[in-house]
C-alpha positions as CSV (number, residue, x, y, z in Angstrom):
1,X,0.0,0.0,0.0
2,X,1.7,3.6,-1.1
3,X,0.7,6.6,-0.2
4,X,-1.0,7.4,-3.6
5,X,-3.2,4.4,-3.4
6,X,-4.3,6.4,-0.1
7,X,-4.7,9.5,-1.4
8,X,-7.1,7.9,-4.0
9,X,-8.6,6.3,-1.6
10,X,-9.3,8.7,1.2
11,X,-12.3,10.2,0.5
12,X,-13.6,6.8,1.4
13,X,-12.0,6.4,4.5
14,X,-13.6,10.3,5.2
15,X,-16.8,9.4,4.9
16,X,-16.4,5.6,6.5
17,X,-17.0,3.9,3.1
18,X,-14.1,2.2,2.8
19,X,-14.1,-1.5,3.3
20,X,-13.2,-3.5,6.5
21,X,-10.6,-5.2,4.8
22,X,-8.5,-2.2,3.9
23,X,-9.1,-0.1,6.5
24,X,-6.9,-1.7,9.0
25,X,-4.2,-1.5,6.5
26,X,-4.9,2.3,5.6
27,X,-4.9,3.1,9.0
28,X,-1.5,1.0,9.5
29,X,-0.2,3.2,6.5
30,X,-1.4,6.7,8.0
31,X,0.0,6.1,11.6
32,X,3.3,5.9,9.7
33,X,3.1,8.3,7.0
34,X,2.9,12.4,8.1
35,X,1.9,12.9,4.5
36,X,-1.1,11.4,4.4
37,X,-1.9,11.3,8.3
38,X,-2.2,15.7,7.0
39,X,-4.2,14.4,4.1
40,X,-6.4,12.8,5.7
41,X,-6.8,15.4,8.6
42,X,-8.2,18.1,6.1
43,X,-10.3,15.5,4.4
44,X,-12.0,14.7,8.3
45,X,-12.3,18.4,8.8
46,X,-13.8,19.3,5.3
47,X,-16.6,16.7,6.4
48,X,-17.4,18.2,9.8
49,X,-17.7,21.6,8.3
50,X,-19.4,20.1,5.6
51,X,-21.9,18.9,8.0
52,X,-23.2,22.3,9.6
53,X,-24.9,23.1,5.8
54,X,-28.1,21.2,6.3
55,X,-28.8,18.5,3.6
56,X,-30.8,18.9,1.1
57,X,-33.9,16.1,0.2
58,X,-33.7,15.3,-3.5
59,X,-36.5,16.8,-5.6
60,X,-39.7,14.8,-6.7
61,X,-38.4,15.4,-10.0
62,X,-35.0,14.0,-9.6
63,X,-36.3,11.5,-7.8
64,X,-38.8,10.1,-10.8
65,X,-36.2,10.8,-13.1
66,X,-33.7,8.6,-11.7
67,X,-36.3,5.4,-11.2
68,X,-37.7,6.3,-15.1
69,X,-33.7,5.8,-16.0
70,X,-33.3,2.8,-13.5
71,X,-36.2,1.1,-14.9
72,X,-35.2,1.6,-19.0
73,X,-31.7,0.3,-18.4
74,X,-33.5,-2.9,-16.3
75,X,-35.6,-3.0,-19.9
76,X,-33.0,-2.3,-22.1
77,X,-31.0,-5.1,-20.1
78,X,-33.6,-7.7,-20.2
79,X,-34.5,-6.7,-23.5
80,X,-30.5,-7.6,-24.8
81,X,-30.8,-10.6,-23.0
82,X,-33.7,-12.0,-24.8
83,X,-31.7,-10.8,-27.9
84,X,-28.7,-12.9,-27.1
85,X,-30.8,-16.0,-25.9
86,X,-32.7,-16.1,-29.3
87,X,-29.9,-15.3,-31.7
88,X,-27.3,-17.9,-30.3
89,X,-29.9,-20.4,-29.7
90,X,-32.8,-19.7,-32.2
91,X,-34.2,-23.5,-31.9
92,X,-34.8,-22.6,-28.6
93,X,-37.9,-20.8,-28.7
94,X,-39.9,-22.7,-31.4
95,X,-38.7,-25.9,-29.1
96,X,-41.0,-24.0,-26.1
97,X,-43.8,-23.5,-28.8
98,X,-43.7,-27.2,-30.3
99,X,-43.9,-29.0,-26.5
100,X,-46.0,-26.0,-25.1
101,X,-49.5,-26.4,-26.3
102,X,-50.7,-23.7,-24.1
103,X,-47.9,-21.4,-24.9
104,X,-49.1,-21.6,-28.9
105,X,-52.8,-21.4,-28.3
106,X,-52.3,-17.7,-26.6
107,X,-49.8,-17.0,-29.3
108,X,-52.7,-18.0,-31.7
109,X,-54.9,-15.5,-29.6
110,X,-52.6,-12.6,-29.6
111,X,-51.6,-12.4,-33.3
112,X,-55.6,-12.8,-34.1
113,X,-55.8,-10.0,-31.4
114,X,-53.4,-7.8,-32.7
115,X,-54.6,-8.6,-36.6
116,X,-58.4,-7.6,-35.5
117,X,-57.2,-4.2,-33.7
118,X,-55.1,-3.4,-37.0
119,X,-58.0,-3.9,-39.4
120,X,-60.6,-2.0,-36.4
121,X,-57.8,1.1,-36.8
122,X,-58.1,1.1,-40.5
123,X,-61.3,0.6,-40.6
124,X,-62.3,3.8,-37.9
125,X,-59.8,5.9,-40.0
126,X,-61.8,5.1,-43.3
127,X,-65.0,5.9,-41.9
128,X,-63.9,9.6,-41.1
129,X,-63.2,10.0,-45.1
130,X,-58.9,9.9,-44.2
131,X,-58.6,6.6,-45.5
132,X,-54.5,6.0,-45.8
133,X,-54.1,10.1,-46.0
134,X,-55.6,10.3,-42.5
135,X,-53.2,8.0,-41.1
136,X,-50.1,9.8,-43.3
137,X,-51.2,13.0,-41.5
138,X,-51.4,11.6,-38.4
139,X,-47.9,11.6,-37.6
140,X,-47.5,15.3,-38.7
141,X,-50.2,16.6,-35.7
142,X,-49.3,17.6,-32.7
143,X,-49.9,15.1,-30.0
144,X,-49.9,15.1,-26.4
145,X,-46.6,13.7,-24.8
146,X,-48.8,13.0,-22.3
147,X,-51.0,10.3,-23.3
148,X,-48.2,9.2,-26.2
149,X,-45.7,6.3,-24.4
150,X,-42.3,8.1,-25.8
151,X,-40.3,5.4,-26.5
152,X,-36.8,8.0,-27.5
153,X,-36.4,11.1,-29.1
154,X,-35.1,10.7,-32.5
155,X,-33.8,14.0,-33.4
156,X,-34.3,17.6,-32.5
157,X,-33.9,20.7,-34.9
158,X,-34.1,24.1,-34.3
159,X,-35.9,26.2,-36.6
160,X,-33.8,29.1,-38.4
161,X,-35.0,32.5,-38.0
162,X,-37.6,31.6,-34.8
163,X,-38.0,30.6,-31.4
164,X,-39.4,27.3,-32.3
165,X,-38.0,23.6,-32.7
166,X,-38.9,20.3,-33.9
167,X,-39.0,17.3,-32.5
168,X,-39.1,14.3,-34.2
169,X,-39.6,10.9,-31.6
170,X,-40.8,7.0,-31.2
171,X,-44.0,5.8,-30.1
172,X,-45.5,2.9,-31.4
173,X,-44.6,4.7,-35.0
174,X,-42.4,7.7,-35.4
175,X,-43.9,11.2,-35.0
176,X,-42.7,14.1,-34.9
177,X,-43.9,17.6,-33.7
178,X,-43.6,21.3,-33.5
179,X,-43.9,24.2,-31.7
180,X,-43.0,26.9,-29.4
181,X,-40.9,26.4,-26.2
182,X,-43.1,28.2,-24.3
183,X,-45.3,25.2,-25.1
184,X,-45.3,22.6,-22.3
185,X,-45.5,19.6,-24.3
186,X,-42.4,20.7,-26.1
187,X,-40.4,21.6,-22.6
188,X,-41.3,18.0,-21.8
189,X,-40.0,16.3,-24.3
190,X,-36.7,18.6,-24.7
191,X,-36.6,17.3,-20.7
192,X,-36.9,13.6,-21.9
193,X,-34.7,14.4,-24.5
194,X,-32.1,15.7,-22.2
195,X,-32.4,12.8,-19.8
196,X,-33.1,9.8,-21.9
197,X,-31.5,9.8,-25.3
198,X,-28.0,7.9,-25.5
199,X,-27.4,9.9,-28.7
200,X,-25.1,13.1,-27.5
201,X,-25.8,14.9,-30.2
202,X,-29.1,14.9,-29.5
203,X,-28.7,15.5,-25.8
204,X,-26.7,18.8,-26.8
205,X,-29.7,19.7,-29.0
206,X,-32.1,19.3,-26.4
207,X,-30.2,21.0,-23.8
208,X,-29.0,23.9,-26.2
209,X,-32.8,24.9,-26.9
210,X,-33.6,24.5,-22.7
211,X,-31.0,27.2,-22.0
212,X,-33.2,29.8,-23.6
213,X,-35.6,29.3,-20.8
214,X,-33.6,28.5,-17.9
215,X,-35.8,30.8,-15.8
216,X,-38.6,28.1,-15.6
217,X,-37.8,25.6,-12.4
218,X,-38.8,22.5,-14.5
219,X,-36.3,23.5,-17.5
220,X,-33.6,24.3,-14.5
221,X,-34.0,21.0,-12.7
222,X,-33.1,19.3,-15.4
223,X,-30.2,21.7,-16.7
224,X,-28.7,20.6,-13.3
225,X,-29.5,17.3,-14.0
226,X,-27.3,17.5,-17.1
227,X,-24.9,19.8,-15.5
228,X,-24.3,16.9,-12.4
229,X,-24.8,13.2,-14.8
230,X,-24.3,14.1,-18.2
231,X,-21.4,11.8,-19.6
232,X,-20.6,14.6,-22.5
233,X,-18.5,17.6,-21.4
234,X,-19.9,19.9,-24.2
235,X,-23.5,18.9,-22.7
236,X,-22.4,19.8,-19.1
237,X,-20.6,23.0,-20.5
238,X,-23.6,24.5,-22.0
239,X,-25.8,23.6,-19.2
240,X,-23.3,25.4,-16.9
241,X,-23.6,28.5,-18.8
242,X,-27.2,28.5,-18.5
243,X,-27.0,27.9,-14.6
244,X,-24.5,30.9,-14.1
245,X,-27.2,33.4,-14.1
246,X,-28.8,31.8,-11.0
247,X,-25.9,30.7,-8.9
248,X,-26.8,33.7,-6.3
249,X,-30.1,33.1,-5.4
250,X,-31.2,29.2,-6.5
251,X,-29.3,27.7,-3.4
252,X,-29.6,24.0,-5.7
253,X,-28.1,25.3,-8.4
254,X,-24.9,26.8,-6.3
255,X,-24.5,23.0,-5.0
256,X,-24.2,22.1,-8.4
257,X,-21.9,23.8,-9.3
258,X,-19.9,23.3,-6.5
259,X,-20.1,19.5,-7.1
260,X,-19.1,20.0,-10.8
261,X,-15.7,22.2,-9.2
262,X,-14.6,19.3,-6.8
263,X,-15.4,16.5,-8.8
264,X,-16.0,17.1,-12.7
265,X,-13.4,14.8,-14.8
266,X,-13.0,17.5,-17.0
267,X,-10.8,21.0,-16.6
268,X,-13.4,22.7,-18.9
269,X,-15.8,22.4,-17.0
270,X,-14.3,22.7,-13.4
271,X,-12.4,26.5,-14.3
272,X,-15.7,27.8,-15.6
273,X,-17.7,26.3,-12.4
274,X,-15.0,28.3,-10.6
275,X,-15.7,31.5,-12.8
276,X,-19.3,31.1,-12.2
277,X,-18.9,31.3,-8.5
278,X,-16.9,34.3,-8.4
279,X,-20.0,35.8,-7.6
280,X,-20.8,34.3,-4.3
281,X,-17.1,33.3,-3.5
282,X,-18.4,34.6,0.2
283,X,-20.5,32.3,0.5
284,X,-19.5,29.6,3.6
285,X,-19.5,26.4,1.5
286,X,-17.8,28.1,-1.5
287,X,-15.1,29.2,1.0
288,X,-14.6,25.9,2.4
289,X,-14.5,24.3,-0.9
290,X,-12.0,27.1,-2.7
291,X,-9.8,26.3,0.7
292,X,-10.1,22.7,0.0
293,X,-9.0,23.2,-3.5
294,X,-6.3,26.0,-2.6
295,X,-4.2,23.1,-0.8
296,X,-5.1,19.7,-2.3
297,X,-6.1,19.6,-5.6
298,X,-4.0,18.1,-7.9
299,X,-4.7,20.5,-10.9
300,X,-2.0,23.9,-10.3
301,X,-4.1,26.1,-12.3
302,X,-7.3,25.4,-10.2
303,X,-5.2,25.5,-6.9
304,X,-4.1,29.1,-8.1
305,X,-7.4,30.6,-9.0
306,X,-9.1,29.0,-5.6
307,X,-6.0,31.1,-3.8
308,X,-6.7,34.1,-5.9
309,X,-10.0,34.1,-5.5
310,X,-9.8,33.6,-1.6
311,X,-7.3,36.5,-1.4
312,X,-9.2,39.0,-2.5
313,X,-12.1,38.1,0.1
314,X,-12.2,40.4,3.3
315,X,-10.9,38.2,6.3
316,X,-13.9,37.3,8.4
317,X,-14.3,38.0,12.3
């Protein structure tokens, strides 16, 4: 065990997440090393100032968010493993039909089913004089993203000269519609869009026409959303910009932003976090986290702005 295995590592040992095994050993290492007996000093007396700010409950909208992406990826999972199953072992299913006489009969029942509802729909769209151009049109109204079961947003395309974009996603067919962002069906699915779509490109579409109207809390929730899980930089970046504005007074977006500073993989988007709490460097958790950064982190430039930045605050009684 070196000592940089215990740097890495001592966040964990913080926060009493580090596991029984290595934790004697750690501890073995510390009690010999100055170093990172210092190291992990500061880290034990970030958390207990840490812990005066009260903690925050997630939102209600964070909070569905994160079981609607939980359960796709369950879906998606089970989904690839049906895949798998079938296409290395393709005899296996029609072996389940052949010695499964009940299994057939409600396949039999299902594909009648299914065929009756298709010829119902065709026949309902004929009767109200659309025939096949009804159904062409169809995809070109504007539905509710309510009632439609979005199965992924397909692409999003802002509209030259306006303050309007379309969207073009999956239901049962593809559809696509249009409108104005003060629309909420269209805020909803840019959100879904932003949330949902493993296409980056897309993401950065969606997010790109959200920062024109950061000032609604729905749109901000999930620019921090982005801003705090987004695997794209550029995505995180722009959502960052639009946040700036309300660092001062939206106390969940400051936390953001102070999350993206102390932990963002990217030095992008860490030195304009730090720009974008210039504002409120006064602020008690900012302070504690621009000291934090002032003596540990590993990145120079970001250790020299955090010092500049704390040098030009007034000392405090």
């Amino acid at each position: 065990m070196n000592c940089e295995w215990v740097k890495d590592n001592a966040f964990l040992y913080a926060y009493d997440e580090l596991a029984d095994d290595l934790r004697f050993e750690f501890e073995q290492h510390v009690n010999r090393c100055g170093n990172c007996a210092d190291e992990v000093k500061a880290l034990k007396g970030l958390r207990q100032a840490m812990a005066i700010v009260p903690v925050l409950e997630p939102t209600p909208s964070l909070l569905a968010s994160s079981r609607m992406q939980l359960q796709e990826a369950l879906e998606i999972a089970q989904q690839d493993r049906g895949w798998k199953r079938w296409f290395y072992d393709p005899f296996s299913m029609i072996g389940q039909v052949k010695f499964s006489p009940a299994l057939a009969a409600v396949l039999l029942m299902i594909g009648f089913g299914g065929g009756a509802g298709v010829a119902y729909k065709m026949a309902h769209n004929a009767s109200q004089g659309g025939g096949v151009t009804a159904a062409t049109n169809s995809s070109t109204q504007q539905p509710n993203a309510n009632e439609a079961s979005v199965a992924g947003i397909r692409e999003v395309l802002p509209i030259p000269g306006t303050n309007n974009v379309e969207i073009k996603y999956d239901t049962l067919t593809p559809r696509s519609t249009t409108g104005s962002m003060s629309d909420p069906a269209i805020q909803q699915l840019l959100v879904f869009a932003s949330r949902n779509n493993v296409n980056s490109g897309i993401r950065m579409n969606s997010v790109d026409m959200l920062t024109k109207n950061p000032q609604d809390q729905k749109i901000r929730e999930a620019l921090v959303a982005s801003l705090r899980y987004d695997t794209n930089p550029g995505v995180r970046l722009k959502s960052l910009e639009a946040l700036g504005p309300y660092v001062k007074d939206d106390v969940t977006v400051r936390d953001a932003v102070i999350e993206s500073l102390l932990h963002d993989g990217n030095p992008g988007v860490r030195s304009l976090a730090l720009q974008t709490l210039q504002s409120v460097k006064a602020d008690g958790t900012v302070r504690m986290a621009l000291q934090f950064l002032s003596d540990k982190d590993k990145d120079q430039a970001i250790r020299r702005q955090s010092r500049a930045m704390l040098a030009s605050m007034p000392e405090m009684n």
